[in-house]
N, C-alpha and C positions, 0 to 999 in steps of 0.2 A: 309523442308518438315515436320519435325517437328514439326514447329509453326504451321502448318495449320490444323494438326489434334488437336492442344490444342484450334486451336479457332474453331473447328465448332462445339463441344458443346455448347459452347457459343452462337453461333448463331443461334441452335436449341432451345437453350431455348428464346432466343428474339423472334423468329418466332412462338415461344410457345405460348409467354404471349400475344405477340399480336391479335395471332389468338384466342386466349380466352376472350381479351378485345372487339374485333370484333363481337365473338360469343355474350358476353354480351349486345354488344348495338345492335345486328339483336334483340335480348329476350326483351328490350325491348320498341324495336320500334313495335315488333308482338303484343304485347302487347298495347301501345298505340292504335294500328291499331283495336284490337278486341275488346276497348273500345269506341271505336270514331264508330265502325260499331254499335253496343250497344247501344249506344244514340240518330245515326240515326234512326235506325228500331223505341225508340218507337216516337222520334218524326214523324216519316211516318207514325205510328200506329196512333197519335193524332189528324193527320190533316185531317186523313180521317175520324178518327167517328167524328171531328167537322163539316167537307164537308156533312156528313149523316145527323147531327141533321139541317144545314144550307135547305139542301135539304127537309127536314119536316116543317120547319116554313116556307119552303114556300108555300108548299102545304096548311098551314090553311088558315080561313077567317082573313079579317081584323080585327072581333068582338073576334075571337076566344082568351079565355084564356091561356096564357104562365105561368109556374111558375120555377122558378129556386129555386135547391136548396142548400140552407145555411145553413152548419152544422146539426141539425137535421131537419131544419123548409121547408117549403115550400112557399116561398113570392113571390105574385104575381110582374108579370113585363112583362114590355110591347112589344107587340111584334115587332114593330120597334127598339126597344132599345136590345131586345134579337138580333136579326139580327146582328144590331148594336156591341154587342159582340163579336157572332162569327165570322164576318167578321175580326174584330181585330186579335181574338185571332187567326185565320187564317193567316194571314199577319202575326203576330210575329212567329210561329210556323218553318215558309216558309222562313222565314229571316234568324232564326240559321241554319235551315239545310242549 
């Protein structure tokens, strides 16, 4: 009877460290989980103001002016080819999420 009360400290404490190793990988798998939720939302956030501006070129004329912009500049570009863009950058957006 003896032995049994020298080993259940023992046991307490393995039951200890493990429920602390446990606790450490819940922390950080919530953690993985709240940064993988983070990267979805802004890619959700991306695909829709790219859906928005998608939805604007389509509304112009064929003649009408597109211009995209590059670092400070405004360079014209074409609007089949802007399309052309966003549709891509749609598609890659839609694929990580």
């Amino acid at each position: 009877m003896a032995s049994s009360l020298a080993t259940a400290p023992a046991a307490v404490r393995e039951m200890q460290s493990d429920l602390e190793s446990q606790a450490n990988a819940l922390s950080k798998i919530q953690k993985d989980i709240s940064k993988n939720h983070e990267v979805r939302k802004q890619f959700t956030i991306q695909v829709g103001e790219n859906e928005l501006v998608l939805k604007e070129l389509e509304l112009l004329n064929e003649g009408a002016n597109v211009y995209k912009l590059i670092g400070p500049v405004l360079v014209k570009q074409d609007n089949a080819e802007a399309k052309a863009n966003i549709k891509k950058r749609i598609e890659y957006i839609t694929a990580e999420l």
